[in-house]
Each structure stands twice: as structure tokens, then as C-alpha cells.
C-alpha positions in Angstrom: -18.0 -51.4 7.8 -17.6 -51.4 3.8 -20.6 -48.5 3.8 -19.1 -46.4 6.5 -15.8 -46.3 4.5 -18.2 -45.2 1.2 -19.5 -42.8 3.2 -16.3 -41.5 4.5 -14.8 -41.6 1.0 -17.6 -39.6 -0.5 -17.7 -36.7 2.7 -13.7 -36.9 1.8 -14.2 -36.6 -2.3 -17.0 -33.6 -1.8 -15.0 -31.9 0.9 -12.2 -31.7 -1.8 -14.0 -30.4 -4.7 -15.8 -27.8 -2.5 -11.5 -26.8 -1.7 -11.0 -26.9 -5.0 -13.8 -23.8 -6.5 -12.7 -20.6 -5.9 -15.8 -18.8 -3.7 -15.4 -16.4 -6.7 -14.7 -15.9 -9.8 -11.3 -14.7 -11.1 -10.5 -11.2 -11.8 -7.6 -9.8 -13.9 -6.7 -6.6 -14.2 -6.5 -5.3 -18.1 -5.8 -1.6 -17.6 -5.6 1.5 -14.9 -7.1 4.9 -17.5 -6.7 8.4 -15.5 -8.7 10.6 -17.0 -7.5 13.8 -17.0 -9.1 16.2 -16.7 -11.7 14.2 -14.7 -14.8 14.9 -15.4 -18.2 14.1 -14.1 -19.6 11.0 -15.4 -23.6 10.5 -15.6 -24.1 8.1 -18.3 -22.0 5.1 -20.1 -22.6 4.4 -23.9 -21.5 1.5 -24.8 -21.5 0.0 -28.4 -19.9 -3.0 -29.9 -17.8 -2.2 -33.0 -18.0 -4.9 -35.3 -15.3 -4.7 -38.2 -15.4 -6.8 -41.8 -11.6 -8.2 -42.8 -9.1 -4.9 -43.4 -11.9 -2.3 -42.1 -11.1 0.6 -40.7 -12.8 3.2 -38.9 -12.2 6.4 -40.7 -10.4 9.5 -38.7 -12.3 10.6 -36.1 -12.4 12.2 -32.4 -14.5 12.3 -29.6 -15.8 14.7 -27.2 -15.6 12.5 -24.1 -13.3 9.8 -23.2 -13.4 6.4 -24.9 -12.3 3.2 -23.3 -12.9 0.5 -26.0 -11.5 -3.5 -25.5 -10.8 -6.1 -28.1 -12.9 -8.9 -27.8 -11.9 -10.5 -31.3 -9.3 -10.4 -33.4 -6.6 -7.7 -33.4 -6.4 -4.2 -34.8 -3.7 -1.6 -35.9 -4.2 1.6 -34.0 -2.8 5.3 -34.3 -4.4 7.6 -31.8 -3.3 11.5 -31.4 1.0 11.1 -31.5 1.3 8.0 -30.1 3.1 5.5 -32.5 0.6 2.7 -34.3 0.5 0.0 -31.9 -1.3 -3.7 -32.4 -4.0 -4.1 -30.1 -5.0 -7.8 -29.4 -7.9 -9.8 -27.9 -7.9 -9.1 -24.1 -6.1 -5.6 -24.4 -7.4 -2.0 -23.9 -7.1 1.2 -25.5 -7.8 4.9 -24.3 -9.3 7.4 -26.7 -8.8 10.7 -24.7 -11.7 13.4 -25.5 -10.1 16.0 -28.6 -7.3 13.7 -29.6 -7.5 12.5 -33.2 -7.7 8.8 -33.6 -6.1 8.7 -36.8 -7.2 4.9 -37.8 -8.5 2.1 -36.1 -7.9 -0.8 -38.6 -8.7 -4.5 -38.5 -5.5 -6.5 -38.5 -6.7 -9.4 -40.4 -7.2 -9.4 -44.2 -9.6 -12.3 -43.8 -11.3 -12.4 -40.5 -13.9 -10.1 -38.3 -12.5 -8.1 -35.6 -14.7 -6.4 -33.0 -14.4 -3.8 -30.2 -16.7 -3.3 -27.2 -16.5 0.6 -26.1 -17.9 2.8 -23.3 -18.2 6.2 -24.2 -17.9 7.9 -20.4 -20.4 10.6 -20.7 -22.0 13.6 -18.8 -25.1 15.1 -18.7 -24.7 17.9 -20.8 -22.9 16.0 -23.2 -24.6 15.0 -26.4 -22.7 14.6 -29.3 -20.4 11.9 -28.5 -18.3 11.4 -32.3 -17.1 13.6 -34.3 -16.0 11.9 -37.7 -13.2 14.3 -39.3 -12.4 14.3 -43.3 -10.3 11.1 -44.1 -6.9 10.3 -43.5 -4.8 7.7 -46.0 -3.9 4.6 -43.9 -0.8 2.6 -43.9 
């Protein structure tokens, strides 16, 4: 009797964890882009953007639409005429093709910050960056 209640309470402990994992793994949303105009899209660069303590990447623009997310750190950012905004680990930010990113500035005087970016490109696109002559930075 004592192994068929073992039995049963290990079928009963396994049938539980097996409940208990998701078939999956979770997904969360971090950001719906339209890209407008749309544009046909052949090819994603994708770079990761590592920056030293108060770095900043200097004024700059692109010719194709940048979707970069923080994966350390945070980072002051002023793109086109949006208002600076403080971009955190986990968030997302759009760099539409022709808009000036003004700065993109590590928030932390003493830490590394880093980006990971996809550079949406087509075929007939080859010059993805266009760095523009400095801007000061607040």
C-alpha cells in the first residue's frame, strides 16, 4: 500500500509542475512603430551601441528608420522636436528616416549604457548614417 501512495504522490507532484510551466515563454509587448511612409524592407542592420559613462552620440540622422532598445542603463534623448525624454532599460525609441536626432546621451556619469538597433533597410539603400556637424548638449 505505502508504494502505491509514493507512486500516486509523485504522478500527483509531476502532474503539478507540468500545470505550473507555461507551454511558452512570455511575451510583452514594448512598442507598436508605424512607419510612415512605409517602405519596402529587404535587409535589417542591427548594431549594438555600446556607450562609456556621460557619452553621447554626436547629432546625427538617418536615411532609413531606426528602432533602437535599451538593454543597459538609461539615456537622455532629443530626436527631431520632440522634447528630451529619459529612455530606460526595457523601453524603445523610434528614429524616423530625415529627422535630426539631436543627442543620444548616456544618463549615468559613472556607468555603461548600451543600445541594440535595427536599421530597417531596402535594397537600394546604402548609406544608412549620416553624422551632421555637432550640436552643444545639455
Amino acid at each position: 500500500m505505502s508504494r502505491w501512495l509514493i507512486a500516486l504522490a509523485a504522478a500527483t507532484l509531476l502532474a503539478l509542475s507540468a500545470q505550473a510551466a507555461p507551454p511558452i515563454p512570455a511575451r510583452k509587448p514594448l512598442a507598436v512603430i508605424p512607419i510612415a511612409p512605409g517602405k519596402a524592407v529587404s535587409r535589417v542592420e542591427t548594431t549594438e551601441v555600446d556607450f562609456l559613462p556621460d557619452q553621447a552620440m554626436p547629432t546625427h540622422k538617418h536615411t532609413v528608420p531606426v528602432i533602437c532598445f535599451v538593454s543597459k542603463g538609461a539615456f537622455r534623448v532629443k530626436i527631431g522636436e520632440a522634447p528630451e525624454r529619459l529612455a530606460t532599460v526595457g523601453t524603445t525609441t523610434y528614429e524616423p528616416p530625415g529627422v535630426t536626432v539631436h543627442y543620444f546621451k548616456n544618463a549615468s556619469a559613472t556607468a555603461h549604457a548600451e543600445l541594440l538597433c535595427a536599421s530597417l533597410a531596402g535594397s537600394e539603400d546604402k548609406v544608412l548614417n549620416v553624422m551632421l556637424d555637432p550640436e552643444p548638449i545639455p
